[in-house]
C-alpha positions as CSV (number, residue, x, y, z in Angstrom):
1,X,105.1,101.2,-57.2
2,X,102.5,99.1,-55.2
3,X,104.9,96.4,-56.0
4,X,107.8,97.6,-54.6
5,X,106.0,98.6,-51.1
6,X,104.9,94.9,-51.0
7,X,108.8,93.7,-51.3
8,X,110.1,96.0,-49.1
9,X,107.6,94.7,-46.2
10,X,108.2,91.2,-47.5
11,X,112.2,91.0,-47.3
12,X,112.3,93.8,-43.9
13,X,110.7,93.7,-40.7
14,X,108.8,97.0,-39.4
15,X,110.4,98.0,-36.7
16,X,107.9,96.6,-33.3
17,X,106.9,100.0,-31.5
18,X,103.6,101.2,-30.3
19,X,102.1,105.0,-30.9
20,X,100.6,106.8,-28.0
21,X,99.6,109.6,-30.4
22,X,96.9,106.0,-31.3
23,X,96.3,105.1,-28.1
24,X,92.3,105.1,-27.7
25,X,92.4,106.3,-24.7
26,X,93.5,109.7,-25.6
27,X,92.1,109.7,-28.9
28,X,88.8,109.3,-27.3
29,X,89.5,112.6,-25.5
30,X,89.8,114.5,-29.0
31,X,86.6,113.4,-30.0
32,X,84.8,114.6,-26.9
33,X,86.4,117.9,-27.0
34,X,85.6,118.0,-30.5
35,X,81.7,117.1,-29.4
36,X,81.7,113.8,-30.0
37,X,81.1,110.9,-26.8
38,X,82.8,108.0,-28.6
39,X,82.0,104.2,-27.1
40,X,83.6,103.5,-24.2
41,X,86.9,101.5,-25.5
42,X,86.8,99.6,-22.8
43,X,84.4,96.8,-24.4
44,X,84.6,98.5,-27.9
45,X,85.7,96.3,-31.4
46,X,89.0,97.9,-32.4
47,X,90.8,97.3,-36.3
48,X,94.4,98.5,-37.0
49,X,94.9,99.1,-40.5
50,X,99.2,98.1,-41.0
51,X,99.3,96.6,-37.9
52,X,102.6,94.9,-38.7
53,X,103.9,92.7,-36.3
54,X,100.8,93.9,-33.5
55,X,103.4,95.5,-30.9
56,X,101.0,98.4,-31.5
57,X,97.8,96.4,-31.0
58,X,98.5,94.0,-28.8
59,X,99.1,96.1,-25.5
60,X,95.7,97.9,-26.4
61,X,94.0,93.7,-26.4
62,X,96.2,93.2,-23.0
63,X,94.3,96.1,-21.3
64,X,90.9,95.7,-22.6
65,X,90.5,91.7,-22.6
66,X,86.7,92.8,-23.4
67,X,87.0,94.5,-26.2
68,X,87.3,92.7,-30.1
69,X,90.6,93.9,-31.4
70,X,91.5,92.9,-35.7
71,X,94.8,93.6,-37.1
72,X,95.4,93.4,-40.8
73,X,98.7,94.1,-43.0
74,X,99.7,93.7,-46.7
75,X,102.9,91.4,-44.7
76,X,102.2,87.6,-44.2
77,X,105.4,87.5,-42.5
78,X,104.6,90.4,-39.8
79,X,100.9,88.6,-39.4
80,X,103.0,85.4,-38.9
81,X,104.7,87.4,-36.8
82,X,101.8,88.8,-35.1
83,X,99.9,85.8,-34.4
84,X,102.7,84.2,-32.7
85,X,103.2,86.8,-30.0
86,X,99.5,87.4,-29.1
87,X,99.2,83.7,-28.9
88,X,102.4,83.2,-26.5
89,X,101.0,86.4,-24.5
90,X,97.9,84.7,-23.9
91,X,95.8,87.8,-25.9
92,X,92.7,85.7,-26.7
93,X,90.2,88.7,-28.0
94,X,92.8,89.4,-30.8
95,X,92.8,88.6,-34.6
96,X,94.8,88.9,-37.4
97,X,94.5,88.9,-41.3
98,X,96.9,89.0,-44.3
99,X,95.3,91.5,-46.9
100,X,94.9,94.6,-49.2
101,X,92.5,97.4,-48.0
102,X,91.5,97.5,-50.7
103,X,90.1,93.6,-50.6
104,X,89.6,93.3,-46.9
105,X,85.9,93.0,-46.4
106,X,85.7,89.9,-43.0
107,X,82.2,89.5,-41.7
108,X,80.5,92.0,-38.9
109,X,83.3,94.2,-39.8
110,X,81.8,97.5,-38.0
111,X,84.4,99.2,-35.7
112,X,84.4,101.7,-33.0
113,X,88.3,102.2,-33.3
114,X,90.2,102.1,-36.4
115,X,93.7,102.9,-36.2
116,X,96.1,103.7,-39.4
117,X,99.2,104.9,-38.0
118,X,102.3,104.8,-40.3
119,X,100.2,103.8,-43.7
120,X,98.4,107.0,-45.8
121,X,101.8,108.8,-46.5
122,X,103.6,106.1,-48.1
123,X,100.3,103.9,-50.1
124,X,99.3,105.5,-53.6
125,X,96.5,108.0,-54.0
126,X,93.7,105.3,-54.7
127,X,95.0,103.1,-51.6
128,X,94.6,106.5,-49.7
129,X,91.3,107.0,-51.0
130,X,90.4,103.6,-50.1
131,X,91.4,104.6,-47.0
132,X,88.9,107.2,-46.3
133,X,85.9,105.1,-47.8
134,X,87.0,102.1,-45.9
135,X,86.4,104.4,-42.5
136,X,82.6,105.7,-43.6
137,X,81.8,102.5,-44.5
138,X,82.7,100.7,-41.5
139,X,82.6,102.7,-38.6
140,X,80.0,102.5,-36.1
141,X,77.8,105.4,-35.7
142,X,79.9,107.3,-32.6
143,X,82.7,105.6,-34.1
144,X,86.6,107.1,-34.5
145,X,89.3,107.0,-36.8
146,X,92.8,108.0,-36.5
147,X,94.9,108.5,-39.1
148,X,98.8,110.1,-39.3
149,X,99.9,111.7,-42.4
150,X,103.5,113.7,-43.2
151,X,102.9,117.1,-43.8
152,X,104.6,118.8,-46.8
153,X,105.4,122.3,-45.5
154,X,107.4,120.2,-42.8
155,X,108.7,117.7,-45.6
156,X,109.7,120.1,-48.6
157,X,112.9,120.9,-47.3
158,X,113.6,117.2,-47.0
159,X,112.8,116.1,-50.0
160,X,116.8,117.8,-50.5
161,X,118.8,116.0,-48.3
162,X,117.5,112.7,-49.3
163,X,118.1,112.3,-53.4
164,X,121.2,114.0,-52.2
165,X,121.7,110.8,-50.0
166,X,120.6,108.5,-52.8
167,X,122.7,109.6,-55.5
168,X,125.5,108.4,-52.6
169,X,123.8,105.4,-52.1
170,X,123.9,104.6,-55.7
171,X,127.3,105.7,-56.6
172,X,129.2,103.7,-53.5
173,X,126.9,100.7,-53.1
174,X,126.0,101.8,-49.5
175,X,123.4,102.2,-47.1
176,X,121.1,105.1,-46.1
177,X,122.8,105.4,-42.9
178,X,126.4,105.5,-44.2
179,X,125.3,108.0,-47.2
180,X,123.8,110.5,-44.7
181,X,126.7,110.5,-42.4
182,X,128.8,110.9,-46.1
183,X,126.3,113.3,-46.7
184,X,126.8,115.1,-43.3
185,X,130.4,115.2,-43.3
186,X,130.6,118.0,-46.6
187,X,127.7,119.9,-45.9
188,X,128.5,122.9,-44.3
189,X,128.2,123.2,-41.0
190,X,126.1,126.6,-40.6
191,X,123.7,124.8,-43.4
192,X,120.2,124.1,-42.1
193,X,120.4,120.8,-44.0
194,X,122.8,119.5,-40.9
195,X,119.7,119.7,-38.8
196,X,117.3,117.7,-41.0
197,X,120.5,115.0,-41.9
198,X,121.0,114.6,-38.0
199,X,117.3,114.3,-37.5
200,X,117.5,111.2,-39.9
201,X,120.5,109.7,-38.8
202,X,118.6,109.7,-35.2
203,X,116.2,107.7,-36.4
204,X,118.4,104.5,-37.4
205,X,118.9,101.8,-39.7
206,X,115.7,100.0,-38.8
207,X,113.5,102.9,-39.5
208,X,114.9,105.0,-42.6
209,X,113.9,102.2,-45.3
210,X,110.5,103.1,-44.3
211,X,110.2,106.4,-43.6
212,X,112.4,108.9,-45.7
213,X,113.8,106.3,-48.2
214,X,110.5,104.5,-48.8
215,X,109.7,103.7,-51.4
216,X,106.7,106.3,-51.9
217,X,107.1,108.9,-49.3
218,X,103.5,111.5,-50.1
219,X,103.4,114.3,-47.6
220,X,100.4,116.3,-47.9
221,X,99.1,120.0,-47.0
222,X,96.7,119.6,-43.8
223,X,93.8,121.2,-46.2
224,X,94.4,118.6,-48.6
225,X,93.8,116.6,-46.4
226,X,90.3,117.2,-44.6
227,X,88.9,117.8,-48.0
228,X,89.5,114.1,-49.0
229,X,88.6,113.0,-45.9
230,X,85.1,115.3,-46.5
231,X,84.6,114.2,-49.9
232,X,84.6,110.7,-48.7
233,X,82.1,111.7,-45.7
234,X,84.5,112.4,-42.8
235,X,84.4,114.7,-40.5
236,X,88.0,115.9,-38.9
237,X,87.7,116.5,-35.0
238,X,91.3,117.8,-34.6
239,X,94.8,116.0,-33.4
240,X,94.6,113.3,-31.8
241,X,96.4,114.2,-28.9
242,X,94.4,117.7,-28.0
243,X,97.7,119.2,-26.8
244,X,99.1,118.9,-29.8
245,X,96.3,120.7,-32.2
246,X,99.2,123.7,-32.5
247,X,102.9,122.7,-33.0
248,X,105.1,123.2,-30.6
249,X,107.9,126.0,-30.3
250,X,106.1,128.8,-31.6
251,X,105.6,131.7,-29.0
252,X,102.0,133.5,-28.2
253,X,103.0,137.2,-30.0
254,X,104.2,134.7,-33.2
255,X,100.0,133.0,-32.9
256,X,98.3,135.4,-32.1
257,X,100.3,137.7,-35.4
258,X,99.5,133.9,-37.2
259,X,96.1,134.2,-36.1
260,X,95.1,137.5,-37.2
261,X,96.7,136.7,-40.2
262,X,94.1,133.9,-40.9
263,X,91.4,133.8,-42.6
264,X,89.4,130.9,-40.9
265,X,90.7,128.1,-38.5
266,X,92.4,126.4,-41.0
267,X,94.0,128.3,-42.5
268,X,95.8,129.4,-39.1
269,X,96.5,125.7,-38.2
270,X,97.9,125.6,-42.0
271,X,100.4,129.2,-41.1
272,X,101.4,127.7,-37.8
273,X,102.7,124.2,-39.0
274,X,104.1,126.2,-41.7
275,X,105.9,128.7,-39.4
276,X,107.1,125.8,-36.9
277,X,107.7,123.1,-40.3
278,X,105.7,120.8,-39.1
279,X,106.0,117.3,-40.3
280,X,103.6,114.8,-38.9
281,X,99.6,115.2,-37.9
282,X,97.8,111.9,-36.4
283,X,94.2,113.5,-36.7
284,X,91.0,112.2,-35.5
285,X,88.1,111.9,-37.8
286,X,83.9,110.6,-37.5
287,X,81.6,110.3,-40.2
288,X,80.1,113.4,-41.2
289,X,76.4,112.1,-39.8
290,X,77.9,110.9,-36.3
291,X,76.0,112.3,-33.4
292,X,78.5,115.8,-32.8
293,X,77.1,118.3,-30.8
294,X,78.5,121.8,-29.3
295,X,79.5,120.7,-26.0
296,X,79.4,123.0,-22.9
297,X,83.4,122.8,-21.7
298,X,81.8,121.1,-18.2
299,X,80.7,118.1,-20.4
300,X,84.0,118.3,-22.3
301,X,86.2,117.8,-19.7
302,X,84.7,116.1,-16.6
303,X,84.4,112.9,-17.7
304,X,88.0,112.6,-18.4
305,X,91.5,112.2,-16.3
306,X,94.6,114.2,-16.7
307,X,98.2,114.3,-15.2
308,X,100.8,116.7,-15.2
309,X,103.3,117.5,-18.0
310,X,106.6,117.5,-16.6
311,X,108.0,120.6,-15.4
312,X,104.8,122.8,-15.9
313,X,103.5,124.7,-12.9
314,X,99.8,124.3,-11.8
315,X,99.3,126.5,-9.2
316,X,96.9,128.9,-11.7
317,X,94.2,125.7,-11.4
318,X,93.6,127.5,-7.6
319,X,94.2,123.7,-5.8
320,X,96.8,124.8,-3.0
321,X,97.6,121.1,-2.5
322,X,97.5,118.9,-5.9
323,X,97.0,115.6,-5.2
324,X,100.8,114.1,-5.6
325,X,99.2,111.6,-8.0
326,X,99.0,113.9,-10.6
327,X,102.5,114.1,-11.5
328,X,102.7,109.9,-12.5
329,X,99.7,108.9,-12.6
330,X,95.4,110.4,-14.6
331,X,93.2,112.3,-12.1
332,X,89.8,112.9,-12.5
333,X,88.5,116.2,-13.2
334,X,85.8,116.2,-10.9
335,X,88.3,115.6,-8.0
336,X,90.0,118.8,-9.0
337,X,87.2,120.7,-9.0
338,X,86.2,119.7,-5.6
339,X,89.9,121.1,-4.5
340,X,89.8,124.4,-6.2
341,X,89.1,127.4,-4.3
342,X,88.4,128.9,-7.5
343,X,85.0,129.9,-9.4
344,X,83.6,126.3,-10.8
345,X,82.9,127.1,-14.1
346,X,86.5,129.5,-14.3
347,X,88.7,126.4,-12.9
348,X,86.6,124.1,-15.6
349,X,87.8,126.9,-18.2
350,X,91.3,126.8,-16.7
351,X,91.2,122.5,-16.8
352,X,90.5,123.2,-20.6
353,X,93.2,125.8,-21.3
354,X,95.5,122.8,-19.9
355,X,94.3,120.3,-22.2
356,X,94.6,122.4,-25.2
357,X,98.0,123.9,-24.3
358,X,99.4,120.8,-23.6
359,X,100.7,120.9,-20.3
360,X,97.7,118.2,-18.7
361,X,97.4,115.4,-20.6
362,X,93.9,114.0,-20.4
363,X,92.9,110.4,-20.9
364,X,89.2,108.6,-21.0
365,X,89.8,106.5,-18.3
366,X,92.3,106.8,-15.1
367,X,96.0,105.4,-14.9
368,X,96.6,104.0,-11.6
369,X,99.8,101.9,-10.5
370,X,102.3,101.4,-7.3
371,X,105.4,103.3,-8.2
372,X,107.3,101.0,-5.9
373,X,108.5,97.7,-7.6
374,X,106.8,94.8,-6.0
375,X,108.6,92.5,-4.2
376,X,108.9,90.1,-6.8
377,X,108.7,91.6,-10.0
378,X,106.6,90.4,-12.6
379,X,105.4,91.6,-16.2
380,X,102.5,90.6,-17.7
381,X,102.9,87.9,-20.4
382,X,103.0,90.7,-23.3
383,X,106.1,92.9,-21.7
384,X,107.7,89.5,-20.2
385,X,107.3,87.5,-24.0
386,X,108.9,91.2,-25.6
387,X,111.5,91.0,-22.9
388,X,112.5,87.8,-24.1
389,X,112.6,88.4,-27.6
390,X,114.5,92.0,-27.2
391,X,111.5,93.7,-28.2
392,X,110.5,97.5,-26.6
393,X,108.3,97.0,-23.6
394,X,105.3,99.4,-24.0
395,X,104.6,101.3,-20.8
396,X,100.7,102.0,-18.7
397,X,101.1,105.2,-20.9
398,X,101.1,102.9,-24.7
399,X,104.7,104.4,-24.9
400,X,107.5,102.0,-26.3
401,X,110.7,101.7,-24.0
402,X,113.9,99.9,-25.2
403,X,116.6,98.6,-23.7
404,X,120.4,97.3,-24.1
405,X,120.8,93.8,-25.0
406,X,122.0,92.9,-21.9
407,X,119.0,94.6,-19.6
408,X,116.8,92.6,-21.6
409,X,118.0,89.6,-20.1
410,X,117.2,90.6,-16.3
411,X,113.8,91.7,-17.7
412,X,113.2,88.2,-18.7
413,X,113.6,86.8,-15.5
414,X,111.1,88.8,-13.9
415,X,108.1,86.3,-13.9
416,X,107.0,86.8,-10.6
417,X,109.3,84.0,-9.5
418,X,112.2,86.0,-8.2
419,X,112.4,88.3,-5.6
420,X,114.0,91.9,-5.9
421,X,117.3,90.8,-4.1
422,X,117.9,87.9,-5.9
423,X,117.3,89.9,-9.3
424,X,119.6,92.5,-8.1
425,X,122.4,89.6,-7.0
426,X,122.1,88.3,-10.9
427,X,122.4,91.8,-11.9
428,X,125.5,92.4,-10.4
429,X,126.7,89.3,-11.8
430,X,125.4,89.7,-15.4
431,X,125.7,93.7,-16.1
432,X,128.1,94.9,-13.2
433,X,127.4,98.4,-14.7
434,X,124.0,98.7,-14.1
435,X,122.5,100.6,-11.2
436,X,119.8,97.6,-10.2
437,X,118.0,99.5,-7.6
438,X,117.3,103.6,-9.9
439,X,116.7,101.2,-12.5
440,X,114.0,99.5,-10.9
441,X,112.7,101.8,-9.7
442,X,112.2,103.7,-13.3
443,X,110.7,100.7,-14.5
444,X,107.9,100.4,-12.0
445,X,107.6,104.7,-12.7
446,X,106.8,104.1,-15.9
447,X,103.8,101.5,-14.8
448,X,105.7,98.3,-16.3
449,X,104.6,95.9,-13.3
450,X,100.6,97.4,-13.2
């Protein structure tokens, strides 16, 4: 089977993308909630375990250019791959290496960071394994890793729908894509398999080979999962995205029945990813002797920087005015607090509900960019290079963002040479459908020119 992994990352390219549930920045917020003050990633030493082609990794060098950053994959051709774009971006504290885990031992190899996004649920058991000694043995002392994994109360129902789609594959010579929408066309309609089918077919050609249709595809219970990581000397310090600790879509009277329900706080996570068939954890772990202590909820969350959800009121944080930045860009705590007209310590509570529920996003470090487009528009040398190569440009918030073929091509032009008329007069002459101007402006929202 190990075989057949390496030839399907030799003949295809992983599709480039990068994975805010990864990003350090937030990630480094799960540890301090969970009682942990992780090293500032700032100036830290990163390692991304599958780092593939380094669309992921890359950004993360581009932002911190004083931090060490190593990437490493099983692929020479997505290291080849890698190289090439950090060296035309001009990411100089990056580095990238062709090897096994289970081999991969380069000198002062101690990191404060180590990202595996995409890799435990589809490596055999002794790969994962190697996994989870790999972390204990070479994270620093405060150090974090994070690590996704499918879930198999989410994936069970799955499991179904794709030999279904194989034994199409196999009988007309066809791809996954063309077997599921087979597939989709004589399942009945009021069949909850249409759901999962149209879930798969969302996720394209590029992405299927990999993900349901890999060639090992090993979705785990969660408490499966933090045992290993135990037995190996992990510690779990919950999701890495703090909002997301509880799966969406499940109502309070449906917890709090889940929770009574539950012996111990695992076993309630366990119920409620059951209850919403949960699919995917990216979960945070330390070694078990890292310095963890019980935080008071003031240490937890004024260090850090949140922003709004979209569409969720905040007018029970007691702030009559929020600061308008709040809605694009991180605010500090502490300049909340100093707005409230609430009890302190009840608004600090309130700040941490937020976090927890998901509707503030919190961050280690502030987000700050004009949301007008400059007058000449110009992307750094990572988003310009992607731009030119068709690649997803990866926002100030480590989110991917893709484009038609054709936009691509104005987003190549903007070096910093042209001004925003004259990239709105080759607009109109390239793409006469495109609004120049909303468009713009959605780019410079989503931070593209900070």
């Amino acid at each position: 089977m190990p075989e057949l992994i390496r030839e399907l990352y030799t003949m295809r390219d992983y599709p480039a993308m990068s994975h805010p549930s990864s990003d350090p920045a937030v990630c480094a917020t799960a540890a301090l909630l969970g009682g942990l003050a992780v090293p500032p990633p700032s100036a830290a030493r990163f390692l991304e375990i599958g780092c593939g082609s380094g669309h992921n990794l890359i950004p993360l060098a581009m932002r911190w250019p004083q931090g060490r950053f190593t990437g490493m994959d099983l692929s020479g051709r997505a290291i080849g791959l890698a190289r090439d774009l950090a060296s035309t971006a001009h990411a100089e504290n990056i580095e990238f290496h062709v090897a096994d885990l289970r081999g991969f031992a380069p000198p002062n190899g101690i990191w404060d960071y180590i990202i595996a996004h995409g890799f435990f649920s589809w490596v055999p058991d002794d790969i994962k394994t190697a996994l989870f000694t790999f972390c204990r043995d070479n994270l620093s002392p405060a150090g974090i890793a994070t690590i996704s994994f499918n879930l198999e109360c989410g994936w069970l129902p799955r499991f179904p729908v794709i030999e279904k789609a194989r034994a199409i594959q196999q009988a007309g010579k066809v791809d996954e894509m063309t077997a599921l929408s087979v597939l989709r066309s004589v399942t009945p309609h009021e069949s909850p398999e249409i759901s999962i089918i149209d879930d798969m077919l969302a996720k394209g050609p590029d992405i299927l080979p990999f993900d349901d249709f890999a060639p090992i595809n090993d979705p785990w219970p969660l408490d499966r999962f933090v045992r290993a990581a135990a037995n190996a000397g992990l510690r779990c310090l919950g999701e890495s995205d703090p909002g997301q600790n509880l799966p969406q879509g499940l109502d309070a009277p449906t917890l709090e029945n889940l929770r009574r329900q539950s012996a111990d706080p695992l076993s309630f996570l366990i119920a409620a990813d059951a209850a919403a068939a949960r699919t995917f954890r990216t979960l945070v772990l330390c070694r078990d002797d890292a310095p963890v202590k019980n935080l008071h909820p003031k240490e937890q969350v004024t260090p850090l920087f949140v922003k709004k959800k979209p569409k969720t009121p905040l007018g029970n944080l007691g702030i009559p005015r929020l600061p308008d930045a709040i809605r694009h860009e991180s605010v500090a705590v502490e300049e909340l607090l100093e707005m409230t007209d609430r009890d302190r310590p009840l608004a600090v509570l309130r700040i941490l509900d937020g976090i927890r529920e998901g509707w503030l996003l919190p961050r280690i470090e502030p987000v700050r960019y004009d949301l007008e487009p400059p007058d000449f528009p110009k992307l750094n040398p990572f988003r310009l290079e992607c731009a030119r190569r068709g690649l997803p440009l990866v926002d100030a918030w480590h989110s991917p963002c893709t484009f038609p073929e054709r936009h691509f091509e104005i987003l190549a032009m903007m070096d910093g040479s042209r001004s925003r008329k004259d990239l709105a007069t080759i607009s109109a002459g390239h793409v006469p459908e495109l609004s120049f101007r909303p468009w713009l402006q959605h780019i410079a929202a989503r931070g593209m020119f900070a």
